[in-house]
PADODREN-456175 format. One record per residue (C-alpha): residue in three letters; z negated, y negated, x negated. Coordinates in steps of 0.05 Angstrom, whole numbers, padded with zeros to 5 digits, always signed. Each point is the difference from the previous one (the first is absolute). Layout:
BEGIN
AlaZYX
...
//
This chain:
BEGIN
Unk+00881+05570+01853
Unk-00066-00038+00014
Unk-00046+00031+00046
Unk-00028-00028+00068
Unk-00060-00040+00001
Unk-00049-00045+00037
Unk-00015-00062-00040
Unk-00001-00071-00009
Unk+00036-00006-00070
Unk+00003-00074-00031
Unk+00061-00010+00011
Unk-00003+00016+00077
Unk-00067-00054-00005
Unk+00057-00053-00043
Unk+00036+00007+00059
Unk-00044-00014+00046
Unk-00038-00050-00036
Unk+00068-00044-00008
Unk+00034+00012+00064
Unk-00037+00020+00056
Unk-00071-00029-00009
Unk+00028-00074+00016
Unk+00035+00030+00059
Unk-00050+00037+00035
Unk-00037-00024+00058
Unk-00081+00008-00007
Unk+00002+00050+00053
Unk+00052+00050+00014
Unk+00008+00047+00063
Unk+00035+00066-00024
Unk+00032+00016+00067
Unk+00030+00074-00028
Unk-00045+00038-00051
Unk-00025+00078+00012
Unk-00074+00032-00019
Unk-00011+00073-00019
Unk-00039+00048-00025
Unk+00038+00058-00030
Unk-00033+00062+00025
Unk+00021-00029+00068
Unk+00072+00024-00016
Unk-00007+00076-00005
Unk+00059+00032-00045
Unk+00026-00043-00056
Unk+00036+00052-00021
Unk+00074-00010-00028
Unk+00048-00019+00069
Unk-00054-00012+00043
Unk+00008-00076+00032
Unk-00058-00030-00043
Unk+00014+00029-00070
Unk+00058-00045-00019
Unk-00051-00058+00006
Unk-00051+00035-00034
Unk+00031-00010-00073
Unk+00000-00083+00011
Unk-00076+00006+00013
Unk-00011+00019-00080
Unk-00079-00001-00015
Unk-00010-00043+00068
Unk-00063+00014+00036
Unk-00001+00050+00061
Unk-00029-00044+00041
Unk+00039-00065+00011
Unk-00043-00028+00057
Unk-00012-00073+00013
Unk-00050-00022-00053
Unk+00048+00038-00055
Unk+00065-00028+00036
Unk-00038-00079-00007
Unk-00011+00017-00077
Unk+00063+00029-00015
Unk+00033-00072+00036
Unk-00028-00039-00050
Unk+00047+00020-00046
Unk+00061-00032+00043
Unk-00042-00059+00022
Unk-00062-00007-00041
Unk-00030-00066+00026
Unk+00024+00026+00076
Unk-00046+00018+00064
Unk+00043+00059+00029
Unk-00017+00032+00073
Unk+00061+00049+00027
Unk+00024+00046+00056
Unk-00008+00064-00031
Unk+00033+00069+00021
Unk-00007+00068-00024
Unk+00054+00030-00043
Unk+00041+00032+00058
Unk+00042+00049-00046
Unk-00056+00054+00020
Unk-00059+00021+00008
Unk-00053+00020+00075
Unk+00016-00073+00032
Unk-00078+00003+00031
Unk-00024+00004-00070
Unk+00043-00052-00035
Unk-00002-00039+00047
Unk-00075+00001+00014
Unk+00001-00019-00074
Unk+00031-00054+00008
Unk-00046-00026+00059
Unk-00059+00007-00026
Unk+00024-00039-00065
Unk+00008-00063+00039
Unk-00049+00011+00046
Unk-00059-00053-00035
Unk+00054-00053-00012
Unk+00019-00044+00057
Unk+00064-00026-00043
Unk+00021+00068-00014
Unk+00045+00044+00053
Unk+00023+00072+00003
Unk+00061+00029+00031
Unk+00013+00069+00028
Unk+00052+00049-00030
Unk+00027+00032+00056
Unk+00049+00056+00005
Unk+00065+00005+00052
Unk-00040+00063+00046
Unk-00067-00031-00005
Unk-00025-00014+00090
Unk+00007-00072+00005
Unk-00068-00006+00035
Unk-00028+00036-00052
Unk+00027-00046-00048
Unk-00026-00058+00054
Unk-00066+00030+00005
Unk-00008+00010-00080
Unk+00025-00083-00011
Unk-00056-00024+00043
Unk-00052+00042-00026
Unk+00005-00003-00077
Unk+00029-00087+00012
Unk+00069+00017-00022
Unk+00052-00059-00005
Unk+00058+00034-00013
Unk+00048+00060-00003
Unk+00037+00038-00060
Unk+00053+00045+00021
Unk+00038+00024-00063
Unk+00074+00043+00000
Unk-00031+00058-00037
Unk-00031+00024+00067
Unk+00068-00017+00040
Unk+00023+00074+00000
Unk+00072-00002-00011
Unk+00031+00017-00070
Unk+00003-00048-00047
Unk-00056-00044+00023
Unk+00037-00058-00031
Unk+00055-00002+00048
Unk-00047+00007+00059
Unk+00004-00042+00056
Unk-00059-00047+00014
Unk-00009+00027+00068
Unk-00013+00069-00035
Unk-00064-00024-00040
Unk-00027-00051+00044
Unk+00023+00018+00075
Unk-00006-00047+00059
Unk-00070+00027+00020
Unk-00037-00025-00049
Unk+00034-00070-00005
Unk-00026-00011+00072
Unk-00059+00021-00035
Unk+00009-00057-00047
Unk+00014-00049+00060
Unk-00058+00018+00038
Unk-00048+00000-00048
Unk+00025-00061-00031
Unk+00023+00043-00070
Unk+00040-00017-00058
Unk+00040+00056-00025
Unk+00026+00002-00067
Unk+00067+00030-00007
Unk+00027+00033-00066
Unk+00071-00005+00021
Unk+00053+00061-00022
Unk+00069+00012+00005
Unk+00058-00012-00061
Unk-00003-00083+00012
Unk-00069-00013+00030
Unk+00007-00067+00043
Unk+00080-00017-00002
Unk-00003+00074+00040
Unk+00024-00011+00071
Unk-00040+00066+00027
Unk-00060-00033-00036
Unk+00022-00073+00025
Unk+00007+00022+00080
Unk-00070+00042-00007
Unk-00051-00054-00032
Unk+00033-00055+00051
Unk-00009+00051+00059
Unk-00071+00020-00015
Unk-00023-00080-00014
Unk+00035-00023+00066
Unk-00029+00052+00042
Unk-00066+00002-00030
Unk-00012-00079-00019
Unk-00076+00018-00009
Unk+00016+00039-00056
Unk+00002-00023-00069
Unk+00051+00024-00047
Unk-00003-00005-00071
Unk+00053+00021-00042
Unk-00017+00038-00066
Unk+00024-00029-00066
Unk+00043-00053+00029
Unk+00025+00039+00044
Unk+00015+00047-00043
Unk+00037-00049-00052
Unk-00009+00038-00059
Unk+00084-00014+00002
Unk-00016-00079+00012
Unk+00077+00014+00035
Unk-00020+00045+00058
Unk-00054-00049+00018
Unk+00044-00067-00008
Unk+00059+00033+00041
Unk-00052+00029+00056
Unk-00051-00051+00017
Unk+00042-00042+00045
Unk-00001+00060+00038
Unk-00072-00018+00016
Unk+00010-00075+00012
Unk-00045-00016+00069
Unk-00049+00050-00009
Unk-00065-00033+00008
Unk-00041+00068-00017
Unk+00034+00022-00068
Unk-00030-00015-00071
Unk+00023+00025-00073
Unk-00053+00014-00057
Unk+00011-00004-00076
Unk-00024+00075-00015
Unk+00034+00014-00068
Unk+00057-00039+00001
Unk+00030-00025-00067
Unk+00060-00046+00030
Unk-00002-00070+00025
Unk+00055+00018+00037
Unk-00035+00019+00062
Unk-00050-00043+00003
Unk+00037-00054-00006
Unk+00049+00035+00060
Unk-00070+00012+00049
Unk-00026-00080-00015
Unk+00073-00026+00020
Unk+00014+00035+00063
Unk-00068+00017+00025
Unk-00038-00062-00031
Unk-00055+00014-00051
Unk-00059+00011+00051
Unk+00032+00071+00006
Unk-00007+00012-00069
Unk-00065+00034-00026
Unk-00025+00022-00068
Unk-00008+00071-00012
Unk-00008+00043-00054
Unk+00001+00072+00018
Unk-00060+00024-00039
Unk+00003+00041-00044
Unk+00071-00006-00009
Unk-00010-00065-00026
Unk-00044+00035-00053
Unk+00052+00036-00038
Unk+00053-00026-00048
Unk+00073-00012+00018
Unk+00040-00036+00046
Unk+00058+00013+00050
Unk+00079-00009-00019
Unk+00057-00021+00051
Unk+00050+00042-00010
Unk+00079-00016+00034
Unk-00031+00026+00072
Unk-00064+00037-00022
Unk-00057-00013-00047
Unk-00036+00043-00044
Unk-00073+00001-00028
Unk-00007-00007-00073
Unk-00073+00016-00031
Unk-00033+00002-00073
Unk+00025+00070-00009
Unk+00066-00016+00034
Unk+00034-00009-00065
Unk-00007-00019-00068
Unk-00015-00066-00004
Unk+00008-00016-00073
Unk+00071+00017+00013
Unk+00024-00042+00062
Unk+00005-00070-00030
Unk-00002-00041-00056
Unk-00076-00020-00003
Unk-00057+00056+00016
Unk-00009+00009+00074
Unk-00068+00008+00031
Unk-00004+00011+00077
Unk-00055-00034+00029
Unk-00038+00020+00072
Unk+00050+00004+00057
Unk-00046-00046+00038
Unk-00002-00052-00058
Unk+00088+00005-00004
Unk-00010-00010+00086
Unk-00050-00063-00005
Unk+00054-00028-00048
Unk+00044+00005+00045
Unk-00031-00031+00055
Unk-00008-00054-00050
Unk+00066-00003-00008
Unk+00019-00004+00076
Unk-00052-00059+00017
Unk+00032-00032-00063
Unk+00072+00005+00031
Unk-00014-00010+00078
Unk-00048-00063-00026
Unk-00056+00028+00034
Unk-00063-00061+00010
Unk-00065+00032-00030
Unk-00021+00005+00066
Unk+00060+00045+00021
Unk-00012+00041-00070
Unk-00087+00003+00028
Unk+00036+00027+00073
Unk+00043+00046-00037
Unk-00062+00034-00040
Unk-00055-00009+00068
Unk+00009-00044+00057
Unk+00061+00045+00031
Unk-00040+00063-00003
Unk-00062-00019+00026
Unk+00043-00031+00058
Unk+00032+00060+00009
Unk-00065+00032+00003
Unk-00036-00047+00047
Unk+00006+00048+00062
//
């Protein structure tokens, strides 16, 4: 079994050089990526929430702030001008110290913005008072912190609770929601919650993780008409390695809802995500043995490289003008972001 790394190989840069360099706008607005520094994140021992991700990091540098997030994006878009909305890795960690981070990594660049990792007990003016003082733009709940056994059926209400959505509304907040649950979007406890949340808080910005969560392109092509009329709901890319939903978010909600994401430093490692009848699985260098499972030799490139194909792929089916392809990559997000 190979071992996990961080590196560009040449045939990763082949990739890119042949099928996403054409494609690429000259400036890109990653609209889902996380900074960190590693001693941030106490025990990385085995079972603690962080240590699974630890073993996709390989010989990557503790310190994945903004200058080494821009460098490391040149490998998916080498002739590409990339600003973001960057988060703290929310698994764990003292959320005044990652998220301080975080801050103070955008803080000197006006194109750059930070969101807040917030946690279902946190005081909402606490949270209210912290967003205006560090320039927060943004919320991320995640289900780890949602209390009820196993996190991944939680309901949305149990990670991010109505307080800090009015939050959201009155401070004129995205929040970006890694949705849970067996079937992600085409879940009708899921469905009734987002739609109640964006019609009673219309100040609020919603963005929904990964496609809403379309790593099974299904869940998100039977769900999103669920979400038809919603004025405040968007979908990012984040790590997503099927057209599928994509294509589902451009058709019902109209591209400008779309936005490019890549989930840094997910986007880092090697791999890419499988449907699988009404699941999906995650299959990575060490996965399996690759010289096994086909009839030429398999390499697996970087998760965000398989995404941006992807994409590619989508605009290519739904006919997207370049102008749609430059909203797609920046236009939407900075919209979104224009408080």
């Amino acid at each position: 079994m190979a071992s996990y790394s961080w590196e560009m190989r040449t045939y990763d840069q082949e990739i890119v050089e042949r099928e996403l360099k054409s494609f690429l706008p000259d400036r890109l607005f990653d609209a889902h990526a996380h900074l960190h520094e590693l001693s941030h994140y106490g025990s990385t021992e085995p079972g603690s929430p962080f240590a699974s991700h630890l073993k996709f990091l390989g010989n990557a540098p503790p310190r994945l702030g903004l200058p080494e997030y821009r460098e490391h994006m040149k490998w998916l878009a080498p002739d590409s001008r990339v600003d973001g909305l960057f988060m703290p890795t929310a698994l764990m960690g003292e959320p005044s110290v990652i998220n301080s981070f975080v801050a103070s990594e955008v803080a000197g660049d006006p194109d750059c913005f930070a969101g807040m990792a917030v946690r279902p007990d946190m005081d909402p003016e606490q949270v209210r008072e912290e967003v205006r003082r560090r320039n927060f733009v943004g919320l991320k709940p995640y289900h780890v912190h949602a209390g009820a056994q196993p996190t991944w059926n939680a309901d949305i209400e149990r990670f991010l609770p109505e307080p800090l959505v009015k939050v959201a509304h009155e401070e004129r907040l995205c929040i970006t929601l890694h949705l849970v649950k067996r079937r992600a979007l085409a879940d009708p406890g899921n469905q009734q919650a987002i739609r109640r949340y964006c019609e009673k808080y219309p100040n609020m910005k919603l963005i929904l993780a990964h496609a809403a969560r379309g790593f099974n392109p299904h869940h998100t092509i039977e769900g999103i008409g669920a979400l038809s009329g919603l004025r405040n709901v968007w979908c990012d890319t984040a790590a997503v390695t099927d057209c599928g939903a994509f294509e589902a978010v451009v058709r019902t909600l109209g591209h400008e809802r779309l936005l490019f994401g890549t989930d840094f430093f997910i986007s880092h490692i090697r791999g890419r995500c499988v449907a699988i009848a009404d699941s999906f699985a995650w299959l990575y260098e060490d996965t399996l043995d690759w010289s096994e499972a086909a009839y030429a030799q398999v390499q697996p490139t970087l998760i965000g490289i398989e995404s941006l194909r992807c994409l590619k792929l989508a605009a290519m089916n739904l006919r997207l003008t370049d102008r749609q392809v430059e909203d797609v990559f920046y236009h939407n997000a900075r919209a979104l972001l224009d408080r």
